[in-house]
Structures are given as structure tokens and as C-alpha cells.
Rosetta silent file (secondary structure, phi, psi, omega in degrees, C-alpha in Angstrom):
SEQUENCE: XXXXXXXXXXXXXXXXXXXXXXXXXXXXXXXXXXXXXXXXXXXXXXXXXXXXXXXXXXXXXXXXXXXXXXXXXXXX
SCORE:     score description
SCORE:     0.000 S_00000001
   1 L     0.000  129.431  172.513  231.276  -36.385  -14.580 S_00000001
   2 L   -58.304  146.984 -155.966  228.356  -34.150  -14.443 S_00000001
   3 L  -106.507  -26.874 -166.701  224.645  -35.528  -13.355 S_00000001
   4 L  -142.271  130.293  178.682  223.010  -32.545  -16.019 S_00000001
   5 L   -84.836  148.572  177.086  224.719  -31.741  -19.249 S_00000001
   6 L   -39.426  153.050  170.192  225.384  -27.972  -19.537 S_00000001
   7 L    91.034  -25.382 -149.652  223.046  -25.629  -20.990 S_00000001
   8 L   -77.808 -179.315  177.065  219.567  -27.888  -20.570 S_00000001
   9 H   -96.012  -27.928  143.677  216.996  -25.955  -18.799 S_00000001
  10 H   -26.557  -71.908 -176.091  217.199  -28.406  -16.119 S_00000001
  11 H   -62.839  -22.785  171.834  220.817  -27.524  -15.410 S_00000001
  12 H   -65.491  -45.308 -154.407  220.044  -23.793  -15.414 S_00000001
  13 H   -57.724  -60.279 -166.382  216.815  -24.116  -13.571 S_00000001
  14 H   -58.399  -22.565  153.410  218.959  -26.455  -10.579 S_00000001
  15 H   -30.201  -75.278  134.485  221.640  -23.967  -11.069 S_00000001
  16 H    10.470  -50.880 -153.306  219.382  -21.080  -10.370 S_00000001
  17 H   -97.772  -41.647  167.875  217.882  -22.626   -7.203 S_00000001
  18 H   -46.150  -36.527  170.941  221.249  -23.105   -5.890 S_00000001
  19 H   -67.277  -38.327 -165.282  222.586  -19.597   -6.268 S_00000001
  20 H  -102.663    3.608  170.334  219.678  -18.199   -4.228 S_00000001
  21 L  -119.160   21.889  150.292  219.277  -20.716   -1.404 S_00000001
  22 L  -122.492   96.847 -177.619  223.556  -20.688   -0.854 S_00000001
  23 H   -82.093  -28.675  170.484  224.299  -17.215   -1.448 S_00000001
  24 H   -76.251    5.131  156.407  228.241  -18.354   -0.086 S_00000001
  25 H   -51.030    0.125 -155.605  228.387  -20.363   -3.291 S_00000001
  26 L  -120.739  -77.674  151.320  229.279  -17.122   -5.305 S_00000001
  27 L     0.735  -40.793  174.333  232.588  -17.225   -2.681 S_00000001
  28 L   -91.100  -23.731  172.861  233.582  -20.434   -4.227 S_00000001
  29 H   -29.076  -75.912  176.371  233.287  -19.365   -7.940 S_00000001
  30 H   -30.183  -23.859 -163.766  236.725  -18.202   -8.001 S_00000001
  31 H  -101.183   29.916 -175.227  238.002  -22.025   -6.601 S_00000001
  32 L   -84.012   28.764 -157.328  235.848  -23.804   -9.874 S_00000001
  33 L  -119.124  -34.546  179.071  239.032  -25.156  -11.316 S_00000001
  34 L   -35.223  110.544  163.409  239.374  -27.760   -7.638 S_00000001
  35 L   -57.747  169.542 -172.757  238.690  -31.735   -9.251 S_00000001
  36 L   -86.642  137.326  141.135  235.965  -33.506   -7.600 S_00000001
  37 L   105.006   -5.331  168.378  237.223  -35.712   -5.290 S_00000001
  38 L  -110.026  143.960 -167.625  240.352  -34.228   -3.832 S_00000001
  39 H   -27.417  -53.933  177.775  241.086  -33.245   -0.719 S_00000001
  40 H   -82.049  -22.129  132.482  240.471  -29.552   -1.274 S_00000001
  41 H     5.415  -78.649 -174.850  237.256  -30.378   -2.914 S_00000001
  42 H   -53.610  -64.074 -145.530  236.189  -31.973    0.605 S_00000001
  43 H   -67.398  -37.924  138.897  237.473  -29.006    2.311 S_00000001
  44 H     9.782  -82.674 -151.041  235.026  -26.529   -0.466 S_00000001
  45 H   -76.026  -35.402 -171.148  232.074  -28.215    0.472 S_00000001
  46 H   -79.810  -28.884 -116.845  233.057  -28.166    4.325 S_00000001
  47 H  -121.395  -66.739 -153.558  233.896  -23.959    4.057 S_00000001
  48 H   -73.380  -50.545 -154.197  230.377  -23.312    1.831 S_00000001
  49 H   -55.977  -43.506 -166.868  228.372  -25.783    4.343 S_00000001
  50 H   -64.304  -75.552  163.518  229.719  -23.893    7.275 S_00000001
  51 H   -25.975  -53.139 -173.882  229.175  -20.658    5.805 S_00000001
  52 H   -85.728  -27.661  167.256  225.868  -21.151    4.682 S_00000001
  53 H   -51.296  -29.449 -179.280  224.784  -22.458    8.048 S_00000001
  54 H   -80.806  -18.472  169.032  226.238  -19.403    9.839 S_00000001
  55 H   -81.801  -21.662  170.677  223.705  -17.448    7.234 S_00000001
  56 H   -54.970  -74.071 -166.309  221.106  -19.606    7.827 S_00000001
  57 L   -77.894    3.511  179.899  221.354  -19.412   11.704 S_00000001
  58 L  -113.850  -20.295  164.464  221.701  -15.638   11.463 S_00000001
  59 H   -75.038  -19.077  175.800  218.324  -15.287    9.421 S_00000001
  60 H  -103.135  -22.542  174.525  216.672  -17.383   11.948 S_00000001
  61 H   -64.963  -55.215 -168.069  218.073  -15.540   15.070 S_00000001
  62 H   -85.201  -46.405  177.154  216.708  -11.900   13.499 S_00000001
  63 H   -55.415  -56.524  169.219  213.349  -13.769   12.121 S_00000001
  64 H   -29.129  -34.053 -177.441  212.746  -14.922   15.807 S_00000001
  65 H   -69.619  -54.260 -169.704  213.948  -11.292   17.268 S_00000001
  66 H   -55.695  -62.325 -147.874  211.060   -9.788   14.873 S_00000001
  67 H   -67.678  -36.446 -165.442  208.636  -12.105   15.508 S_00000001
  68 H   -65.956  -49.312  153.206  209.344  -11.845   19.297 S_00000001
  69 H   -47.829  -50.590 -176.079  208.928   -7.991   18.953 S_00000001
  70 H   -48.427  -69.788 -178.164  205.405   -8.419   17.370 S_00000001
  71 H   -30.657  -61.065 -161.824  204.322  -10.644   20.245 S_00000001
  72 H   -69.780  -18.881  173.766  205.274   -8.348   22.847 S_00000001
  73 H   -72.106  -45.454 -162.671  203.557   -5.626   21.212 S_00000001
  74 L   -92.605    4.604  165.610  200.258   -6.899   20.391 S_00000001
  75 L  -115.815    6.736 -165.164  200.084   -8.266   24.153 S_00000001
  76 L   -95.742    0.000    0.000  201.310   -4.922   25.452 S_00000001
């Protein structure tokens, strides 16, 4: 059972916000047929978590790289 019925502008809007801060969710689209609550369900949500962390952790490694160029520049 669903927490937002389809269609509302709620469900779009949380929709919305979801696609652009998990960008591997659009990798699970093909697997939307999985029930809630079964084992590959669990392993889904374990794949995309994983996934988005390694995207996460690769946007914060090159923002840090940047910012660490700037520094060295502007004390150079």
C-alpha cells in the first residue's frame, strides 16, 4: 500500500525530488514489478543505497579535489 495516492501533486512533487537526489533509481525502473517486502525487494534497496553512496562519495572526493586546488592557488 502506497503512503501518496498516484497522480496528487504531492506524489509527483516527492517523486521529482527523488529522481534528482538518487540518480541510480532510474537503474531500478526496469525491476518495478519486485512486491514490497520480499527478499529481492530488500536486496533493491541494498543495490540503489550502495550505488547512490558510491555517487555520493565520488561527488565529494572531486568537490574536495576542486576546492583543494583553489586553496593552493590563492595561497600560491
Amino acid at each position: 500500500m502506497d503512503s501518496l495516492p498516484p497522480g496528487t501533486t504531492l506524489s509527483n512533487l516527492v517523486f521529482g525530488t527523488c529522481m534528482i537526489l538518487c540518480p541510480p533509481s532510474w537503474l531500478m525502473i526496469p525491476l518495478i514489478d519486485v512486491e514490497t517486502g520480499t527478499g529481492g525487494f530488500y536486496v533493491i534497496w541494498v543495490v540503489l543505497a550502495l550505488l547512490n553512496a558510491g555517487l555520493y562519495a565520488v561527488i565529494g572526493t572531486a568537490y574536495v579535489g576542486i576546492r583543494r586546488k583553489r586553496g593552493a592557488k590563492a595561497t600560491s
